[in-house]
Structure formats: C-alpha cells, structure tokens
C-alpha positions in Angstrom: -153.2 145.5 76.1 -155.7 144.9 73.4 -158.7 147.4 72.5 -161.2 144.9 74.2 -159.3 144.5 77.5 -159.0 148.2 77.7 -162.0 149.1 77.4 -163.2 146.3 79.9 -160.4 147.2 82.3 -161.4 150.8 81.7 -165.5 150.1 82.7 -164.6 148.3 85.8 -162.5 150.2 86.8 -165.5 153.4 86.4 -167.5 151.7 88.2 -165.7 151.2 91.1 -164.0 154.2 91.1 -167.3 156.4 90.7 -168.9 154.4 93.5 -166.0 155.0 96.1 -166.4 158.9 94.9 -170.0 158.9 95.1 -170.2 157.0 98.2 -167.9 159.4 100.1 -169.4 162.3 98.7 -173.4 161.2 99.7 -171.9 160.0 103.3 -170.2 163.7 103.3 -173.7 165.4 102.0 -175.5 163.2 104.6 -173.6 163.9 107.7 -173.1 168.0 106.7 -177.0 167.9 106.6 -177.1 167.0 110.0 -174.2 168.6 111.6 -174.3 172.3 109.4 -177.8 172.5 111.3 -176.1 172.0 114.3 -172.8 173.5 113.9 -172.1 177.4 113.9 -170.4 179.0 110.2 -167.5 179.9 112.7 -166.9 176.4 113.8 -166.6 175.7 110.0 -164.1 178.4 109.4 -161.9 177.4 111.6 -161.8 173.6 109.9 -161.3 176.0 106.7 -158.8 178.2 107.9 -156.5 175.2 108.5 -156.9 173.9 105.0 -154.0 175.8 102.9 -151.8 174.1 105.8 -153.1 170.5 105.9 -153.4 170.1 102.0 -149.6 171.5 101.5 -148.5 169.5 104.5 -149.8 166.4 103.3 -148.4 166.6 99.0 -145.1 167.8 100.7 -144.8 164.2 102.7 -146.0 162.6 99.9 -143.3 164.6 97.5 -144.7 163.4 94.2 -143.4 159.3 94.7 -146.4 158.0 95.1 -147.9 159.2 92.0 -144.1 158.5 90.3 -145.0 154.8 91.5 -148.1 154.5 89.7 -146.6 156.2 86.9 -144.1 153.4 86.4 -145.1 149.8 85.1 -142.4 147.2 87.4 -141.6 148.6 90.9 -139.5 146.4 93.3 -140.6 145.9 97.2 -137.7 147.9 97.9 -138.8 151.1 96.2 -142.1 150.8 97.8 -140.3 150.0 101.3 -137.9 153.0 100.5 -141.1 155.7 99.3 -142.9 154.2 103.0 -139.8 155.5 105.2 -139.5 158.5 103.6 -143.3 159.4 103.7 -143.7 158.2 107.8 -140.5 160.1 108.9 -141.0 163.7 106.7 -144.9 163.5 107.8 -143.2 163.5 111.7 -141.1 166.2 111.4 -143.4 168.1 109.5 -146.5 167.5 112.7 -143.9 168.8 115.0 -142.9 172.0 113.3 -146.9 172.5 113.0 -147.3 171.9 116.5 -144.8 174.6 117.4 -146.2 177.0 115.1 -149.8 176.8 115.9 -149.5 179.8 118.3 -148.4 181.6 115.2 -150.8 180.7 112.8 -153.1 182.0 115.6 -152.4 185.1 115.8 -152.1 185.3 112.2 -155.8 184.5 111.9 -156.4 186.2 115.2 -158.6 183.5 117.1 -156.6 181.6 119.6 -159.0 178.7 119.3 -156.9 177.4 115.9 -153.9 176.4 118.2 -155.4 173.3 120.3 -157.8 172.7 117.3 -154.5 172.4 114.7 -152.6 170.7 117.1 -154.6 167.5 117.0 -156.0 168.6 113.4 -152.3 168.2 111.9 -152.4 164.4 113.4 -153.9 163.7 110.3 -150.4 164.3 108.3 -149.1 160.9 110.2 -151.9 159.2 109.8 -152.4 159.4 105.7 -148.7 158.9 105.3 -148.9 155.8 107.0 -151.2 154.7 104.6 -150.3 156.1 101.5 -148.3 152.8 99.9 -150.9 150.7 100.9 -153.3 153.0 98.4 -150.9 152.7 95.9 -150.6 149.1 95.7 -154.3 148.6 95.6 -154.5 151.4 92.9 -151.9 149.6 90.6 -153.6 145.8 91.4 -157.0 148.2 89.7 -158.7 147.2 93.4 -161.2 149.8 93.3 -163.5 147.9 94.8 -161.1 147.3 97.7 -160.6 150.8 97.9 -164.1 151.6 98.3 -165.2 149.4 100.6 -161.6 150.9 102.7 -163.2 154.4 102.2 -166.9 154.1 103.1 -166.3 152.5 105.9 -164.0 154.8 107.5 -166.1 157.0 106.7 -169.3 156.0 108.4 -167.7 155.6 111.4 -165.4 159.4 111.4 -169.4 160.8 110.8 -171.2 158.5 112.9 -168.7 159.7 116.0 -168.4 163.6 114.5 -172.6 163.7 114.7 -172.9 162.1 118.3 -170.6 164.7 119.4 -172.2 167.8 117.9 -175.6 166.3 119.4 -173.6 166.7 122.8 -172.5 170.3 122.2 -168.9 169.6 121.4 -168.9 172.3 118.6 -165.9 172.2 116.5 -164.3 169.2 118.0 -167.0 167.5 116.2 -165.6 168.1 112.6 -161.7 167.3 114.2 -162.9 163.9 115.3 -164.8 163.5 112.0 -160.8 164.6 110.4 -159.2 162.3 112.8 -160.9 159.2 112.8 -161.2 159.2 108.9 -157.5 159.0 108.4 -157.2 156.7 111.4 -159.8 154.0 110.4 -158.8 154.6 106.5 -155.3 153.7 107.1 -156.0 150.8 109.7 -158.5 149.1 106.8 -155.7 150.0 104.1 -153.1 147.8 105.9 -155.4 144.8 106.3 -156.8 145.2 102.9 -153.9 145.1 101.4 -151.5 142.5 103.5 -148.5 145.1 102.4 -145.7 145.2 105.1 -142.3 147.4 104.4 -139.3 145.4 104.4 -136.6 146.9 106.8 -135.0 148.3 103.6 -134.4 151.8 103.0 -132.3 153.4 99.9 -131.7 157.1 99.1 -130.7 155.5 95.9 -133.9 154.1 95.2 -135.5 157.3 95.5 -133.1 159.2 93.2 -134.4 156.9 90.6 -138.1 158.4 90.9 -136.4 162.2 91.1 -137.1 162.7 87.5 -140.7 162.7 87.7 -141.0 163.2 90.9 -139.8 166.7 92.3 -141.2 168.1 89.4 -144.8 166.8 90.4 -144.5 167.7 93.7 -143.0 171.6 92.9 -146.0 171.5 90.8 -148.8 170.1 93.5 -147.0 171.8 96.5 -148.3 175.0 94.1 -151.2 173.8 93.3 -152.4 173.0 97.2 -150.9 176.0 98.1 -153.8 178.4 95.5 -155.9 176.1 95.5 -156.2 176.4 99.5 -155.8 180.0 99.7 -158.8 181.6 99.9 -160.1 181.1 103.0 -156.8 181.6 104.5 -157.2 185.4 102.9 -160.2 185.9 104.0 -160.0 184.9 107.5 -156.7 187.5 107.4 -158.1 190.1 106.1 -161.5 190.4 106.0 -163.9 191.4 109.5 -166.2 189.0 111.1 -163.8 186.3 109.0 -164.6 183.0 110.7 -167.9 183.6 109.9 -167.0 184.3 106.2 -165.3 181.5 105.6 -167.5 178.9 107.0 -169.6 180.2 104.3 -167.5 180.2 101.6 -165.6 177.1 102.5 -169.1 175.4 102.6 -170.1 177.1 99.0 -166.8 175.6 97.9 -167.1 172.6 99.4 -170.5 171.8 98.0 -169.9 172.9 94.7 -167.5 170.4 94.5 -169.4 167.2 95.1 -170.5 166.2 92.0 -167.4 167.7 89.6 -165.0 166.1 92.4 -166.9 162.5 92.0 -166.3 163.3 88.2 -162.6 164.4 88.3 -162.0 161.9 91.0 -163.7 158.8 89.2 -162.2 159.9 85.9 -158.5 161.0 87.1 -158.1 157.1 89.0 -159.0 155.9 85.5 -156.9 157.9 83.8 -154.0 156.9 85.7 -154.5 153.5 85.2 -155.6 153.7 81.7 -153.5 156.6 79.7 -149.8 154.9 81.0 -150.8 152.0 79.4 -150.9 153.3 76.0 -148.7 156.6 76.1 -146.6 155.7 72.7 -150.0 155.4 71.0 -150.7 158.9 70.2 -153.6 157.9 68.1 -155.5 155.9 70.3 -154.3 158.4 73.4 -156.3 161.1 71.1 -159.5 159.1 71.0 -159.6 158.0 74.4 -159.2 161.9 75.5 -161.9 162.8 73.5 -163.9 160.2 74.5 -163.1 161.5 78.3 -163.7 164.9 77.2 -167.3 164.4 75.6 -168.0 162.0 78.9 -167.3 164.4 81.4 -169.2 167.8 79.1 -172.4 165.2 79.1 -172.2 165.0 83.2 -170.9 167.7 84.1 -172.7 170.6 82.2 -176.4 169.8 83.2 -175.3 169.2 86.4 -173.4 172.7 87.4 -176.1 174.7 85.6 -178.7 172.7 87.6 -177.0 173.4 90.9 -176.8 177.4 90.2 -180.8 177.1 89.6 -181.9 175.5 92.9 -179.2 176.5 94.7 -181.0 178.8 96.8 -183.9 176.6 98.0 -181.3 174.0 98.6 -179.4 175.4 101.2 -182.4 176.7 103.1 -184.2 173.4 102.4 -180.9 171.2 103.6 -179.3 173.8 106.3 -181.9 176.0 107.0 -182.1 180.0 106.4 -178.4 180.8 108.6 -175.9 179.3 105.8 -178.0 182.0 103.2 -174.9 183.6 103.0 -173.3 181.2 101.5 -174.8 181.1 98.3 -173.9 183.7 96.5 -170.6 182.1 96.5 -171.6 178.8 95.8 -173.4 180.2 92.1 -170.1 182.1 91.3 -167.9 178.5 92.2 -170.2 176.4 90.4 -169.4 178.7 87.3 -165.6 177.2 88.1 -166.1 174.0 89.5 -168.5 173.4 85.8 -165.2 172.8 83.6 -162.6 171.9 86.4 -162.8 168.1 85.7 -161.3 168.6 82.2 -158.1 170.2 83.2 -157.9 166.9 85.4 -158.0 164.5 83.1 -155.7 166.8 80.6 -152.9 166.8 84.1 -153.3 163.0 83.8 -152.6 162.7 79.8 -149.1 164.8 81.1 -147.9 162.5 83.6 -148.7 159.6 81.4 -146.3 161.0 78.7 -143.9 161.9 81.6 -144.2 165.6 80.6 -143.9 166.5 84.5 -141.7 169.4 83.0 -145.1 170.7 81.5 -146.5 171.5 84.9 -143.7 172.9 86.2 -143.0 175.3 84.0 -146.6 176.7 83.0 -147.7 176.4 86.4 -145.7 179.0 87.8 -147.3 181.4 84.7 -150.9 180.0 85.5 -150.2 180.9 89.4 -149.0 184.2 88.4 -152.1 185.1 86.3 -154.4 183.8 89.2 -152.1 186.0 91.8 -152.5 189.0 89.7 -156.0 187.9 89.3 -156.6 188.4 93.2 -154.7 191.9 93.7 -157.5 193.3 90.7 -160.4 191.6 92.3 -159.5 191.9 95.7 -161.0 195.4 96.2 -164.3 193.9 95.3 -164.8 191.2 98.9 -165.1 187.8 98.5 -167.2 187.8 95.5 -164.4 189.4 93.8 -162.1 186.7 95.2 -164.5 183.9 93.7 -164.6 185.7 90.5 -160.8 185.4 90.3 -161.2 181.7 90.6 -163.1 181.2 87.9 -161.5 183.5 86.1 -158.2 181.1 86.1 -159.6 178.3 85.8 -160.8 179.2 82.0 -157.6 180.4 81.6 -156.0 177.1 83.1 -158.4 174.6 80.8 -157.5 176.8 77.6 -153.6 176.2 78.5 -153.8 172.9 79.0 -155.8 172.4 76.2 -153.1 174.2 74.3 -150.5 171.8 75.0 -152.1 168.7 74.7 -152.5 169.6 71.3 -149.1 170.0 70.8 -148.8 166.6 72.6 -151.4 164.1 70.8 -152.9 167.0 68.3 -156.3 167.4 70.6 -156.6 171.0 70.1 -158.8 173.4 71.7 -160.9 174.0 68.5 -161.6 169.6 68.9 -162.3 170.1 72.0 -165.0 172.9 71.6 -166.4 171.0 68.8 -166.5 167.5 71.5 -168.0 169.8 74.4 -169.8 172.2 72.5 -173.1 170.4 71.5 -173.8 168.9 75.3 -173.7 172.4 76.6 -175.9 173.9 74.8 -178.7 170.9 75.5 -177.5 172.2 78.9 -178.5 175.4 78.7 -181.6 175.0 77.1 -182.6 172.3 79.6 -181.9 174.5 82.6 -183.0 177.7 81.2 -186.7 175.7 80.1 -186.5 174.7 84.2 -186.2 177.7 84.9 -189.5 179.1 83.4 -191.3 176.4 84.6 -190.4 176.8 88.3 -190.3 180.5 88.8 -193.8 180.7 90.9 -192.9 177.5 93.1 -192.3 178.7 96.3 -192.4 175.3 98.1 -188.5 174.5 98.2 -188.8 170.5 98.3 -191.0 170.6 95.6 -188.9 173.9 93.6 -185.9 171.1 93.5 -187.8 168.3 92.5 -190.0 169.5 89.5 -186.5 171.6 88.2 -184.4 168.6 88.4 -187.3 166.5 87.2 -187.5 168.8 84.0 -184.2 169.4 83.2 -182.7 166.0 83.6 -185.8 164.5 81.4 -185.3 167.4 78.7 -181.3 167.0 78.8 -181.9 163.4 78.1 -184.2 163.9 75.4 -182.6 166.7 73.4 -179.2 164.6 73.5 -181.3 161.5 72.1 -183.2 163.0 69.3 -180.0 165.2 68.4 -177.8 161.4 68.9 -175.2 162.6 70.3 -172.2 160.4 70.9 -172.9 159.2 75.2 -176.4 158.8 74.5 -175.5 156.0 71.7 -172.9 154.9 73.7 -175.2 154.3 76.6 -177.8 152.5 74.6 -175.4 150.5 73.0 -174.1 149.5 76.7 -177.6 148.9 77.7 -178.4 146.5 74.7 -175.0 144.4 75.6 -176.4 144.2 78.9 -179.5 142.8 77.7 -178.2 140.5 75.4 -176.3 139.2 78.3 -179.3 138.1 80.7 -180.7 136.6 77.6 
C-alpha cells in the first residue's frame, strides 16, 4: 500500500470510525440526561455491579479469534464459519452457568434484586456473539460507515424503549431493556448489513491455526476485563450503603470516559486496520505512532483538564444536585482516563507485530502492581480506590512505552517530547478558564464561557506556537478548499 493510499484509507476510515464513537457516545449522554434524572444511583449500581461479570463473560466467548482474524491478511469462509460456532456455542454454556449462579452472586453483593436482573442481563452474552463475525467482516472490508449506521440505530431504539419505560416507573428494568435491545437490534442489523451466513463447516483444526495469537490475547483481555471491571464489584462487597456508591462511581467512570473512549475507540479501529498493513516497516510504523501520539495529546489533553473544571456545575446542571456525589470521583478518573488512549493505540502497534507474548507476560506484572496498588489504598474508601487507578495507568503508559521502543525505537523520552508541548497549552488554557469563571455561579453559563475560553485559547496558543496538528489541519483545510474550486 502506497504512502497516498494509506493515508487516504487511514482518513476515511477516522472519519467513520469517530462518527460511530461519537454518535453512540452523544445518544448515550442524551438518554443518561433523561433517565439519571429519573433513575435512583441504586438502580445504577446494580447495572454496575454486574459489569466485572458481563465484560469477562463476553472476551472469554470471544477468546481472542476475532481480533486474531483481523490480525491476519487472507482468511477462508471456513475459519470464519469455524470462529462463529465456537463463539454461539461457548456464549450458551457460559449464559447457563450465569443463570445458575445468579443466586450466588447475590448474596455475594447482598441484594437479592441482582438475581432476576442478571438473569436476563447475561442474555446479552448470546446476543453479541451472534454477531461478532459479522463485525469482523465489515471491519476488515474498512465499512465503517456500515458499522455506524448498524450502531446508531440500535441504539436509538434500546434508549428510545429504556426512556418510555423509566417514564412508566419500571426502575432498573429500564437500563436491562436499554442492554438487551442494543445487542438484539445490533446483531439483527449486523447480519443484514453484511449478507454473511456460516457455512455448516466447523474445524477444531482451523482454530488451532489462530492459537498462536490468540490464547495469548484472550489470557491477556480476560485480565484486563477482569481489573478493569473490578471496582464496583469491591465496592458493592465491601463498602456500606454500596449500591448507592457505585451508581455514583460507575456514573463518574462512565462519564469520564466519553470523550477518551471516542478517542481510543476511533483511533484503536484505525490502528487495526492501518498498523498490520505496514508491520515490517519499522520506519514508517515509528512515524505513524508518533503521528497518533501527537494526535491524540492535541484532543485529549484540553479535553480531560476541561472536564475536571466544569465538572461540578455539569452534573448538577445535566442530573441535578442527587448524583453530587459522584463527582469527586469523576475529577480523580478524568486524571486516568486523560492518557488512557495512548496505551491503546501502543496495545494495537503489539498485535500488529504479533507480540501477543508482550501482553501476556507484562500484564500479569502490571495487574500485580495495580493489585498491590488497591491493598495500600484501600484503607482510604473509594477515593483511595480511584487513586489506585490512576496510579496504574501511569505506570501501564510508561511500560508500554518502554517496549515499543524496544520494538520500533519510539521511546518514552520521544514520546514526552511528541506530547509534551500540547499539554502545557493545556494547562495554561484551562488554568486561564479557570480565573476567568471563578465568580459565575450560573451553571449553564459557568460551562459555556469556560469551554468557550479554553477551547479558543488552546487553539490559539497551538497556532502561534505551530505546532504539528494545527498545521496539519490547515493544510487539510486548504486541500479541501482547493477541491471545491
């Protein structure tokens, strides 16, 4: 693939990609506006409470093929016939050993409401696995705009249904519907999008041939979900009044992650098309990771430090004065959430080069520090458990960082240097914001003049110091001009 085609493939595919993430994510804002006002934080918690299950659940049906068939350039129908079976009939077996253990898991979180709730809840683990070839074929055709136009609409109608039936008092059964009918409608739209049918063709051998890659990947994302998913499990086991607690801090996380998930997201599905394509080219894999790198610090920077600032007014203006609570958390997972689309991307450059062996190994060390992480933190509440977070995930961007320049020589000191400049405008923009809206006490108009100002001054700053996005956006802008003419 020449430089050209790349980098048109490579803008397309953005686009698309950051509009199906944005989309979702401004439908998800949209509806959670509407239904957090209606909704109690308990009702939440016991969504969130269920989340450590449902995420390891779903990567353990999935068992790292999917990605391994994205990973590899020719795959016969066969192997995607064969990856299919295997996905529908371990996401059965899995739903019924969840269904008999839902009495368990609620005692364990001592609230017997989890058992009916997760037994309909883990219907979800059929449903996506029924649908996850179908994703894969579109992602490797690049049909992000299929994919979108899949997503949203699923969407809108799981939170068109979830909001009537919070307007009707159907509490929590609200936000299963909303689970429910997303995976139903997204997998329903997935087969007729894509016009993929399994052949009647199954092969154990097949599969062996993805193993490589593969079980590592999963090992590695079966860890991952499992952290990753944790907290509010701990806190709804150990800590008093805990439904409560972790609709809040489910929410904080939740919303923190909107924009940097968009980003990671709309990034990650480039990346995996992108970085396989060139993964002997150490070179050119270097400059399109800095590239990525310098992208992502020039988003994601003035955003996170923008959300800690109006963070307050926010959730009172959007949710009103009972989700309060949850901010606190929110400012200390922002602080996280900030750098988390880096290590993303940096996973991605990994698989490309088929270093699955990479994530096994260090993962089990970076899962360690975060475990040791939460026994010293622990004694300090949930604050102390968000601090652990963010904690780790420093220390999980510096490792990766680490060994990608042992990879493709993109070191930690290049990256600082790529980073560095965008965050400072960052802070200085924010922190200018800040001093300008401390006697607002009008919420609406608290977010709009601190956005206003930081966004403009961001802009500015990164202009008359040219840094490298703002010339490559007014480069992009004069192609486009040239083009009308």
């Amino acid at each position: 693939m020449t430089e050209t085609t790349l980098k048109h493939k490579t803008t397309l595919s953005l686009f698309w990609s950051f509009l199906d993430k944005f989309g979702q994510q401004l439908i998800f804002l949209g509806s959670s506006i509407v239904l957090m006002r209606i909704l109690e934080p308990s009702e939440y918690g016991l969504i969130g409470a269920l989340a450590v299950f449902i995420a390891f659940s779903t990567l353990l049906v999935d068992s790292g093929f999917t990605r391994a068939l994205l990973n590899r350039k020719q795959i016969t129908p066969q192997e995607y016939s064969s990856v299919f079976y295997f996905n529908l009939l371990l996401s059965v077996l899995l739903y019924l050993l969840l269904f008999a253990g839902a009495p368990l898991i609620a005692r364990l979180f001592h609230d017997p409401r989890i058992v009916p709730v997760s037994r309909i809840l883990f219907l979800t683990l059929i449903l996506n696995a029924a649908g996850m070839i179908q994703q894969t074929h579109l992602t490797k055709r690049a049909d992000f705009r299929g994919l979108t136009r899949v997503n949203l609409t699923a969407q809108l109608i799981a939170v068109g249904v979830a909001i009537l039936l919070a307007v009707n008092d159907y509490g929590v059964w609200a936000l299963v519907a909303q689970t429910i009918l997303y995976a139903f409608f997204r997998t329903l739209f997935l087969w007729f999008y894509s016009r993929w049918m399994p052949l009647r063709v199954f092969s154990l051998k097949l599969l062996r041939s993805f193993a490589g890659l593969s079980y590592k990947l999963v090992v590695t994302s079966l860890i991952n979900a499992f952290f990753n998913n944790i907290y509010p499990a701990i806190i709804a086991f150990f800590y008093p009044n805990a439904m409560h607690q972790v609709g809040y801090y489910n929410q904080a996380l939740k919303y923190q992650e909107i924009p940097f998930t968009i980003l990671s997201n709309t990034f990650r599905s480039v990346s995996m098309l992108i970085l396989p394509e060139i993964n002997d080219q150490t070179e050119r894999l270097h400059r399109v990771v800095s590239k990525m790198m310098k992208s992502l610090a020039f988003l994601s920077f003035p955003v996170g430090l923008l959300m800690i600032l109006i963070a307050e007014p926010t959730f009172t203006f959007l949710f009103q004065e009972k989700w309060l609570p949850a901010v606190p958390y929110f400012r200390m997972l922002c602080l996280a959430g900030i750098i988390s689309p880096f290590a993303f991307v940096l996973n991605e450059l990994f698989i490309a080069r088929e270093k699955a062996n990479y994530f096994l190994g260090v993962e089990i060390v970076r899962r360690i520090i975060l475990v040791l992480l939460i026994a010293l933190l622990f004694r300090y509440g949930i604050m102390g458990l968000a601090a652990s977070w963010v904690i780790y995930t420093y220390i999980t961007l510096i490792i990766s960082l680490i060994l990608t320049g042992r990879l493709i020589s993109y070191s930690l000191s290049a990256f600082v240097r790529d980073v560095l400049p965008y965050l400072l405008l960052a802070l200085i923009s924010s922190a200018v914001a800040w001093l300008v809206t401390r006697q607002i006490d009008h919420h609406l108009l608290f977010i709009v003049v601190a956005s206003t100002v930081t966004a403009l001054l961001y802009l500015l700053l990164c202009h008359l110091f040219r840094l490298e996005m703002t010339r490559e956006i007014g480069a992009w802008f004069s192609l486009r001009q040239k083009e009308k003419r």
